[in-house]
N, C-alpha and C positions, 0 to 999 in steps of 0.2 A: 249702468255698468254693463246691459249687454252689447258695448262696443270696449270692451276694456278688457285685460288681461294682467293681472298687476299681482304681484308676490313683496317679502318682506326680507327674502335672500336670493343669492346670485342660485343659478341653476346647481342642480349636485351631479348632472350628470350628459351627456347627449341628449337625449329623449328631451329635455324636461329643457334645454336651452329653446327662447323662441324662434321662428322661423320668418326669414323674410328672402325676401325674391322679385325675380322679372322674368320668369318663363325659361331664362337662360342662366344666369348666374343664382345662387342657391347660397343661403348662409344662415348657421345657426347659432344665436348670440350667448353666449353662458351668464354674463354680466357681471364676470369678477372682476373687484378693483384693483388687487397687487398685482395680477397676472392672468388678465383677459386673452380667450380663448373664441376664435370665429372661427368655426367649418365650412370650411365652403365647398361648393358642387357646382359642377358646369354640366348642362344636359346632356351634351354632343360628349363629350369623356367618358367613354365604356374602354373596356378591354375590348381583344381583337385586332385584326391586321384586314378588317376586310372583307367583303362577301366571301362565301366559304361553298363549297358545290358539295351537291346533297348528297351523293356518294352511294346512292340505295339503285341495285340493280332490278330490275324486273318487277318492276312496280304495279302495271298491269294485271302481270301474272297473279300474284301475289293477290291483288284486288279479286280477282274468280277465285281464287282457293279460297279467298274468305266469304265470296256470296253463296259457294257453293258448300262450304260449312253449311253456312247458313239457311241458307234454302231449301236444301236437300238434304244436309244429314242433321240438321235442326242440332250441332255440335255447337253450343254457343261458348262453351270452354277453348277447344282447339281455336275456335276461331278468333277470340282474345287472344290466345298465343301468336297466331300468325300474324296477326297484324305489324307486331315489335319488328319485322322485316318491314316495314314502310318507314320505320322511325331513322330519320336523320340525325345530324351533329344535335347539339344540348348550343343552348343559347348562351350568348356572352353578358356579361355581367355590366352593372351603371357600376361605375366609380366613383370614393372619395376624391377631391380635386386637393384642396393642403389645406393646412390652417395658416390662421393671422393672427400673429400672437404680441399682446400689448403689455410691456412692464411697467407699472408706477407702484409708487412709495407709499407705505403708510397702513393705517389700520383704517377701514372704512366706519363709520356710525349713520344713524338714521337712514335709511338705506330703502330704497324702493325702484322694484326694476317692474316696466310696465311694456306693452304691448296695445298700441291705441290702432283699434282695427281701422279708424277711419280716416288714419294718416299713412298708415302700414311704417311706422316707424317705432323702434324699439329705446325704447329710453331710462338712463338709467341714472338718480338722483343720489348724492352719498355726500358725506363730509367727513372729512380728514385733517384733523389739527384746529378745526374753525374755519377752514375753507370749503364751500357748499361747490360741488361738482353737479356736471352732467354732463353726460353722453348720451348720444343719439347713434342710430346704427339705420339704413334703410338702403335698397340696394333700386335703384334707376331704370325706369324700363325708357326714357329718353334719352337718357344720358350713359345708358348699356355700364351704368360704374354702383361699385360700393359705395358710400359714402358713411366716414365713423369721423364725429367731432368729439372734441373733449372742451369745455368751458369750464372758466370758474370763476367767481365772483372778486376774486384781489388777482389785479396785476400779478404776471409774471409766477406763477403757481403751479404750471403745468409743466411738467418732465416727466417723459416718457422713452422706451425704446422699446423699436419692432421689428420684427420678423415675418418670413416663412416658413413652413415649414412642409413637409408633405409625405403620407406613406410611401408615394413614387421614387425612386431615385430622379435627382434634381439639381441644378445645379445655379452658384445666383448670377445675377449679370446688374452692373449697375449702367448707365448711359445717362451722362449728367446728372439731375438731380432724381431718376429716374432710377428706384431696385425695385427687383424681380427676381424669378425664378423660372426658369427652363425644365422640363423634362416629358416624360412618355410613360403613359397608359401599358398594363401589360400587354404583350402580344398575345397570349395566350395564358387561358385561366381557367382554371377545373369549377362548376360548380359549387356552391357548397354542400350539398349533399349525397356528393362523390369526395372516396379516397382518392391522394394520390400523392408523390411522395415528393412532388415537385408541383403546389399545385399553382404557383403564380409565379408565371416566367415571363419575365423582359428580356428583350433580343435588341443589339444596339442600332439605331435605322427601323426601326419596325413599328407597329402600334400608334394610338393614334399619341399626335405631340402636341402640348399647352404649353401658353408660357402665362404668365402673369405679370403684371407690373401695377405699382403705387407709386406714389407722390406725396406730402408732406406739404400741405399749406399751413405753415406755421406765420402767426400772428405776433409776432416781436418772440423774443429770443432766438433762437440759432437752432437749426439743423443741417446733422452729419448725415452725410451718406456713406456707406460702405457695401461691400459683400456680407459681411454680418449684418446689414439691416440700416435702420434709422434709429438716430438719438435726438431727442428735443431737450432743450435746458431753457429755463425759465421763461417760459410763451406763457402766453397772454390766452389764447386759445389755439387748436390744434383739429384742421382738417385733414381727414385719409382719404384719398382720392384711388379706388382698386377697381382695374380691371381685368378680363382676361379674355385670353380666347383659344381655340384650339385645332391642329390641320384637319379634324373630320372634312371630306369635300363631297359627302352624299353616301347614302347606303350601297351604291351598286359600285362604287370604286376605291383602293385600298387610298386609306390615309396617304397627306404628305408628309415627305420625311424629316422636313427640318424645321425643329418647334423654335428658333429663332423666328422661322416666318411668323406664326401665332404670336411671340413677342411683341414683333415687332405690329400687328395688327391691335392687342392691345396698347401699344403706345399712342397709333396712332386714336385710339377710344378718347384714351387722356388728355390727347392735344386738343381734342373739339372742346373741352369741357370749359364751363364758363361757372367759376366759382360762386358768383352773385347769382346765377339762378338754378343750382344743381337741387334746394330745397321746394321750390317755388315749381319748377318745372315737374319733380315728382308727383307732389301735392296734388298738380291739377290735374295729373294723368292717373293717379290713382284713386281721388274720388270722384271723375269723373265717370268710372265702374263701379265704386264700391256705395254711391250713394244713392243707386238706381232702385235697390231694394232694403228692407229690411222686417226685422219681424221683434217686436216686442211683447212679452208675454207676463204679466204682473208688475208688481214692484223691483225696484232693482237692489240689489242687497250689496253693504259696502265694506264688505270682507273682503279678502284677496281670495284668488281664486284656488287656492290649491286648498283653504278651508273651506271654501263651498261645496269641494268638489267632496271631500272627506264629512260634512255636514250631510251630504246625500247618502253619500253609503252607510254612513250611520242611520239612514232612513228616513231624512231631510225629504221637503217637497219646495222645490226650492226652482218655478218656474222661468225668472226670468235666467237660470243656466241654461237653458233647454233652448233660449233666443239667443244665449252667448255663443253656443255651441253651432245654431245655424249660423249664424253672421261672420263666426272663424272659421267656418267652412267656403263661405265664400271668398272671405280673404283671402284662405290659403290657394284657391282655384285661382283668382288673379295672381298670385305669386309664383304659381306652378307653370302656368298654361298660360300663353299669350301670343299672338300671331308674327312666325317665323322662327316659333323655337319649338322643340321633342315635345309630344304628346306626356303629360304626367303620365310618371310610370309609378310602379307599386308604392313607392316612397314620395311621389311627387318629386322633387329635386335635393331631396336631401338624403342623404346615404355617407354615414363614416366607415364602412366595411368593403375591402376591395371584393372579401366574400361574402356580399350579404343575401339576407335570405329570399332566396328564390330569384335569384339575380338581380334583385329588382329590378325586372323586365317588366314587359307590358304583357300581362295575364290576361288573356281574351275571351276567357268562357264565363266570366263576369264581372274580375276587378278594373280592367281598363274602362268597360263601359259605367260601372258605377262610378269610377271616376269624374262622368261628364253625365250625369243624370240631374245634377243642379244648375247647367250651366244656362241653359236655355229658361229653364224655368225664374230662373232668379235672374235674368235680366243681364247676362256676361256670354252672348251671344259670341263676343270677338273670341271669349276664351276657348270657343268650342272647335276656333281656325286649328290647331294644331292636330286635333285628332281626324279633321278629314284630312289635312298634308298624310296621317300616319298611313289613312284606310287606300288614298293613291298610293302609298310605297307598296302596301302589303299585297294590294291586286297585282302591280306590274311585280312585283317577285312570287305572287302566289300562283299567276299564270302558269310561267315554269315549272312550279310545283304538281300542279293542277295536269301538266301532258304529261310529267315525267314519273308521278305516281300511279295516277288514274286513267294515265290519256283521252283528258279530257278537256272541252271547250272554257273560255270562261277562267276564273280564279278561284282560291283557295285559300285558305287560312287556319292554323290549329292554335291550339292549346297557346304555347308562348312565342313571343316575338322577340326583338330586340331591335339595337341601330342598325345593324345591318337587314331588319326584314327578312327575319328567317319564318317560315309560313308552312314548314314540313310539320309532321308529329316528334317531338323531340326525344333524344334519348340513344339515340345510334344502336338503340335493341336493348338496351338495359332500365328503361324506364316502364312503369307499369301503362296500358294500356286505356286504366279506367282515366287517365285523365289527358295522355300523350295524345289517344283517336279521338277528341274531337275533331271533324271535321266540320261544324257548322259552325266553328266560333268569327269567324267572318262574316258568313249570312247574320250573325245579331249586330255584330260590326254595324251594317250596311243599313238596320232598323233605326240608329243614331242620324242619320243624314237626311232619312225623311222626317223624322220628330225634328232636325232644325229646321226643313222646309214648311214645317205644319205651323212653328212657331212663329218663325218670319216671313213666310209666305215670296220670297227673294226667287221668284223664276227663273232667276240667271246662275245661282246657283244649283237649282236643280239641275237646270239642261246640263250646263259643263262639268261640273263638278259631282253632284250626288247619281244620277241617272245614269252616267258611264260605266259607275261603280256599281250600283244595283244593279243594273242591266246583265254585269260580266258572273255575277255571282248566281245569277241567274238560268245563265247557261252552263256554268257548273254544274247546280244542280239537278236541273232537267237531263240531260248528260246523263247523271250516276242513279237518277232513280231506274227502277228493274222493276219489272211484275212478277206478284209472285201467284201461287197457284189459285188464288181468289179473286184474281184480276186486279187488285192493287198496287199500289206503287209503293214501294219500298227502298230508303235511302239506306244504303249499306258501305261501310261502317258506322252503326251507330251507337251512342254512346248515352247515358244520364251525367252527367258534370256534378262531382266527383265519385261517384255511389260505384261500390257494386249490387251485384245480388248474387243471391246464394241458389246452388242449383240441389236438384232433389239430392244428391250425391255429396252435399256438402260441401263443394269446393264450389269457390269467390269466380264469377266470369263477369266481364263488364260490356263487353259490345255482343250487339245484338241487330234483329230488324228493328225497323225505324220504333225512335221513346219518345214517349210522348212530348217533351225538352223538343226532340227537332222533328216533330209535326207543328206545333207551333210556330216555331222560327220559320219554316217553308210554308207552313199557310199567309203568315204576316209578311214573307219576301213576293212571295206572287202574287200578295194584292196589294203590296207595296207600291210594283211592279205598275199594274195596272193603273193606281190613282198616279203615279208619275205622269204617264203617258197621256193621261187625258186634263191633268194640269199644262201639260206642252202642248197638247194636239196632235200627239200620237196617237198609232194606231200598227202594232211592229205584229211579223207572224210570232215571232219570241213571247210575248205578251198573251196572245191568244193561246200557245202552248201551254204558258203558265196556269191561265186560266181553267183550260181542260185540265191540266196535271192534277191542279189541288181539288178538284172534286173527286179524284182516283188516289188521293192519301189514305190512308188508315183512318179511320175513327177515332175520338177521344173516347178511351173507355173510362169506363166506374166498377169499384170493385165491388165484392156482393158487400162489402160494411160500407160503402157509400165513399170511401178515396178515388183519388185520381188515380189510374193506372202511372207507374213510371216508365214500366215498362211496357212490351206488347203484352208480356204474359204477367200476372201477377206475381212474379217471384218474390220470394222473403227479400228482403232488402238486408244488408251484410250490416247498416248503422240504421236501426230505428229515427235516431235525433240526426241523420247526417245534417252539415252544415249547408249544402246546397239544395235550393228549393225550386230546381230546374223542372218541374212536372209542372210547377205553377207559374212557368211565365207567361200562360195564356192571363192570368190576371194581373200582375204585372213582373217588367216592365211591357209586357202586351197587354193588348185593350178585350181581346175575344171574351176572357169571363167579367161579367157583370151582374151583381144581384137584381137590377130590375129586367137585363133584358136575356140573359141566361140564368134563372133562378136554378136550374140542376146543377149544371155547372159553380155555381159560385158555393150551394152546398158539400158539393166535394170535395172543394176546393178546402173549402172551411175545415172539414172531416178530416181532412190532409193536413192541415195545418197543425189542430190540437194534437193528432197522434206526432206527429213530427216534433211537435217542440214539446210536449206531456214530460219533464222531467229533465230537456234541456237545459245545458249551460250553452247560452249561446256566445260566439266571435264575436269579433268587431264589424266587419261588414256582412257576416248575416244579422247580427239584431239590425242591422238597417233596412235591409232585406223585409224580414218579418215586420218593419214598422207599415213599410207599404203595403205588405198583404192585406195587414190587419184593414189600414187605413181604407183601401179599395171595398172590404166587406163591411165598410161603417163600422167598424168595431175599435172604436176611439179607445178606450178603458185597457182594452191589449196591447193596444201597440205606444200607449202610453207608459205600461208596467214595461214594456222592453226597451225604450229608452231612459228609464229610472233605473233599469238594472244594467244598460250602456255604462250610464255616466257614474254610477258606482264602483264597478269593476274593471273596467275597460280604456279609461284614458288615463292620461299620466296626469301629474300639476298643472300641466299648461293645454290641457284637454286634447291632445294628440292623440290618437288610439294607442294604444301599449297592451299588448297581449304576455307578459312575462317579461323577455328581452325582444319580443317581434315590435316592430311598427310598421303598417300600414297604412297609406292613408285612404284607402276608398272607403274606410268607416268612417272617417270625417266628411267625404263628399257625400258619401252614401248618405250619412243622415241628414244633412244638408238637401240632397234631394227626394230624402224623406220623410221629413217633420212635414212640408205641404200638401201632404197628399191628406192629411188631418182637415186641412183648412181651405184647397182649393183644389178639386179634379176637373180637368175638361180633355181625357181618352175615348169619350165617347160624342155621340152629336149633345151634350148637355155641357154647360157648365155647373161645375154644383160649388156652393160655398160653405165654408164650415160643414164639410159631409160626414166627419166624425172630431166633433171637438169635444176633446176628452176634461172631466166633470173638474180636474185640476186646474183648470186653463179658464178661471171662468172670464179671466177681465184680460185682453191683448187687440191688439190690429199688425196687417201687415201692407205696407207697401210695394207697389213695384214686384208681386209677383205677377207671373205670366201664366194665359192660357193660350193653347192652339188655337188658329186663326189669326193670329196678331193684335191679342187684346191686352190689355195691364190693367189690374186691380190693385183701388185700393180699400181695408175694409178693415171697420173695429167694432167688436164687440166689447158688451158689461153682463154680469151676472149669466152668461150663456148664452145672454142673446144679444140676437146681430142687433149694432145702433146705426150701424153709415156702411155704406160700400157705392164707390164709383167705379167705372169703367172705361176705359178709352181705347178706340178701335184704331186697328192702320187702316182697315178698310170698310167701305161702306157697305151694310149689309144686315140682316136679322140673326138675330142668335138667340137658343131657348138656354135660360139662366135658371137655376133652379136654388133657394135660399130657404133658410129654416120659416117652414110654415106660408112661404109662398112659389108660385111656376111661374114664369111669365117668357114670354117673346119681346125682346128686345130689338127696337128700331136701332142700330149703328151709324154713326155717319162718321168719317173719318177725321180725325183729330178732336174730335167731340169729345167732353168728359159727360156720361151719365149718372144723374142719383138715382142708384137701383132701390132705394130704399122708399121713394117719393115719386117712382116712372109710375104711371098711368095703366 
């Protein structure tokens, strides 16, 4: 069962309906039989009309009054204040797209709606009067369509009538046997956590335009078409053929204006489609990703899953959830993320709120990147094409940013993004600072494109693609670092992600000289830097700067109790338990602390952690967070108590995160790319296997994870210890593998499989 997701009732709500996808089109299935309910989502559909100009005068300026706070009058209050003069427009919002809405007859019995991870097709089994039903629900990354069938076992049983429907204003259009619907995305739209008394306005001609269209392959009996929709009467069975599409024509230029044309782009979707292989053609395209890895962990339990989930919080040990929970993370990353469509954003592709929370934009000072921390590791290398298409947009619009805040060389990137690649500090001066001035949420950006290069080892993507980008974020950098009176180099505005601190005076300031958050990110960009260059056969004067600069960083300090410094000085921290553990991304998602070869380091690390979480109630993607910390200090037994208390409190029925009314999905990526750090690390020159496998987990194996270098393991243990583990190299070469109770150097040869359990 941990490839299953299966319940005893239709969903009760959003949340809790399953999710299926192609990168581009988004839909969430409820499973009700009188009056089925699909949300759908298209990536490219935000609010907006359009790149928007950053509107902030004197940026420069602005930039010396805050170094010289800081430097000189050591005012690290004022200097938080001044900063809110750099803050540009507030980002635009991902939008609901409409629903599909299916009416049939009757009372349903025997009833089971499932979610089979390794078809990605949602299915849903019922009988009505004596007649045994099913639908199927799965959305096409070949065939760019929905597809929803109805079957039933006696001729002629099936009537039905459908709809659209949409929060948008909309309008339908039918063209032969062809209905749909036309309309436009707001033009303009207040966040949600701004008043305002108009806060979602549609202008006519403006915003971006979709249209949608369906089709009806009905199998004997008769379908109507109208502008009210579709009617079926007595068919035999019933295919729904939906697509859509929308005028987005790139971030850097406004929408087109007539969503007839998007109509008419999904018609043409529908013409290509070929009904005899719309099943067949999915199938092979989506397990031919999703069956490259997996992880199995105990027995499988054959409850439906929203009793398992409630079996655990009732304080259930209930392992193979913990495999069901990686494997639906992976699914949902191929249904999110797929090459030539929006990088998953906070929600992934699913969002019913045109106000949802925190625009569900792409949040870059750590939920964008946990988004894609499984991708590479679990073997959906293709899924990780969209976030470098994002980090090319965010450079060529963060340049701009980059002369006209800072005037500076290179690119830039803050806090939130959106489709249009907005890369200022957001907020137009009304946002707080502690989280608005990041300026290095790009530089970690930039850390993701060498981790695919380490993974795949693809020189062609480094040159053109990842290296352009490191390289510009580089000269940023260097650029805005300053000396200050002890000869160091100091990145100024700097920030902890999300924290403040409290100053002797009481009052909350958050930017500061360089924290230790972005001494790490600049040490790991400029020797990022450097291994780029000599995987190409470079040798740049850029590189050699970098190289000089990070030896004249500040120090990782330790406090006199043995914590990481967060910031330069040790200030009281304004949340003991805050939710962001940015002092520690030198352990991960960076490689610098390590308990064998930084022993001080990974002790404060430690030190840092227990007071940090000592009494915590953690989110959804920080316990993901803290599974890795743990995982990185060998400390299995923690970071196994923190996804025991994930999966109690923290996801819904159908194990999506659920924080209250919030969803999230980078705690489902998140733990996805962080259950393996349990069971396989290779951040440093070792491989290790099982480096903390926690005392619950005694009988599993896993397939098809990845280590840096371009290696794939497969490995299964019993009673805690390892029984089998192979290895297969893309390239020929030696690698030190390290396993419970043995070290050894491994010969490679490419395309080889080795048994690490019986090598020599």
């Amino acid at each position: 069962m941990s490839h299953e997701l299966w319940f005893r009732a239709p969903a009760p709500d959003w949340f809790e309906a399953l999710p299926v996808g192609n990168g581009h089109l988004g839909a969430k299935v409820f499973g009700r039989v009188g009056a089925e309910r699909i949300a759908l989502n298209l990536d490219d559909v935000w609010s907006g009309d359009g790149p928007r100009e950053l509107g902030v005068a004197d940026g420069p300026a602005t930039l010396a009054d805050v170094r010289r706070l800081l430097l000189h009058d050591g005012d690290q209050l004022a200097a938080t204040e001044r900063t809110r003069a750099l803050q540009g427009p507030l980002v635009e919002s991902y939008q609901p797209l409409a629903d599909l809405l299916i009416r049939t007859d009757g009372e349903a019995g025997d009833y089971r709606r499932r979610l089979d991870l390794r078809t990605g097709i949602v299915s849903v089994d019922h009988t009505v009067d004596g007649t045994r039903f099913r639908r199927e629900t799965y959305v096409s990354t070949p065939d760019q369509v929905l597809v929803w069938t109805l079957t039933a076992d006696r001729p002629g049983a099936v009537n039905l009538s459908l709809s659209l429907d949409s929060p948008h204003p909309v309008r339908p259009v039918v063209d032969g046997g062809t209905y749909g619907v036309v309309g436009h995305a707001p033009s303009d739209l207040t966040i949600e956590y701004r008043e305002s008394p108009d806060p979602i306005r549609y202008v006519d001609g403006h915003g971006i335009g979709f249209g949608i269209a369906l089709r009806v392959l009905c199998h004997g009996g008769t379908a109507d078409v109208s502008t009210d929709g579709v009617v079926v009467r007595g068919a035999d069975s019933v295919t729904v053929v939906l697509a859509a599409a929308s005028t987005f024509a790139g971030w850097s230029v406004p929408p087109g204006r007539d969503p007839l044309v998007a109509l008419r782009d999904a018609i043409d979707i529908l013409d290509a489609v070929a009904e005899d292989k719309l099943r067949d053609r999915h199938l092979d395209d989506h397990r031919r990703l999703y069956e490259r890895a997996e992880l199995r962990l105990g027995s499988a339990s054959e409850l439906p899953t929203d009793e398992r989930i409630k079996a655990v919080a009732a304080g259930g040990n209930d392992p193979d959830l913990v495999a069901l929970t990686f494997n639906f993370g992976r699914y949902l990353l191929i249904a999110s993320s797929r090459p030539g469509t929006q990088a998953a954003n906070l929600q992934g592709i699913w969002n019913q709120d045109r106000r949802p929370m925190w625009a569900s934009d792409w949040t870059n000072n750590i939920n964008t990147q946990m988004n894609y921390w499984p991708a590479d590791l679990t073997g959906l290398s293709e899924c990780f094409e969209p976030l470098t298409d994002l980090l090319e947009n965010l450079a060529a619009s963060g340049a701009n940013t980059a002369r006209a805040l800072y005037d500076a060389p290179g690119w830039v990137s803050h806090h939130n993004s959106d489709l249009w690649a907005a890369t200022w500090p957001v907020g137009a001066g009304g946002d707080d600072p502690v989280w608005a001035m990041c300026a290095t949420c790009g530089v970690w950006l930039t850390a993701h494109l060498m981790e695919h290069y380490r993974f795949g080892l693809d020189l062609d993507f480094l040159r053109d693609r990842a290296y352009p980008v490191i390289a510009g974020a580089a000269e940023f950098v260097l650029a805005m670092l300053v000396e200050d009176d002890g000869g160091r180099l100091q990145f100024i505005p700097s920030t902890a992600p999300e924290h403040h601190f409290v100053l002797p005076t009481g009052e909350k300031a958050s930017v500061d000289l360089t924290s230790t958050y972005d001494i790490w990110l600049l040490r790991e960009l400029f020797a990022n830097l450097g291994e780029a260059e000599a995987a190409l056969g470079l040798s740049s004067e850029l590189a050699e700067r970098a190289r000089t600069a990070r030896e004249r960083l500040p120090e990782i300090g330790i406090t006199a109790d043995g914590r990481l410094h967060e910031w330069p000085h040790d200030w009281t921290p304004s949340e003991v338990n805050h939710r962001h553990q940015s002092h520690l991304y030198g352990l991960h998602p960076g490689a610098e602390i390590d308990p064998v070869r930084t022993p001080e380091w990974a002790e404060a690390a430690r030190t840092s952690l227990l007071v940090r979480t000592d009494g915590a109630t953690n989110g959804g993607w920080t316990a993901a967070w803290l599974v890795a910390l743990w995982a990185r200090l060998f400390e299995g037994e923690r970071a196994a108590a923190v996804i025991q208390d994930y999966l109690a409190r923290l996801v819904s029925d159908n194990l999506l995160h659920r924080d209250g009314d919030i969803f999230q999905i980078d705690a489902n990526f998140g733990m996805t790319g962080c259950i393996p750090e349990l069971l396989i690390q290779s951040h440093t020159d070792v491989v290790r296997l099982l480096p903390a496998l926690p005392a619950g987990w005694p009988d599993g194996s896993f397939r098809g994870l990845r280590a840096r270098g371009g290696l794939v393991f497969d490995v299964e243990w019993a009673g805690g210890r390892l029984t089998a583990a192979t290895v297969v190299a893309s390239r020929t070469g030696t690698r030190r593998i390290v396993m419970p109770g043995r070290d050894i150097v491994v010969n490679l040869v490419e395309g080889e499989s080795v048994d690490l359990v019986r090598y020599a």
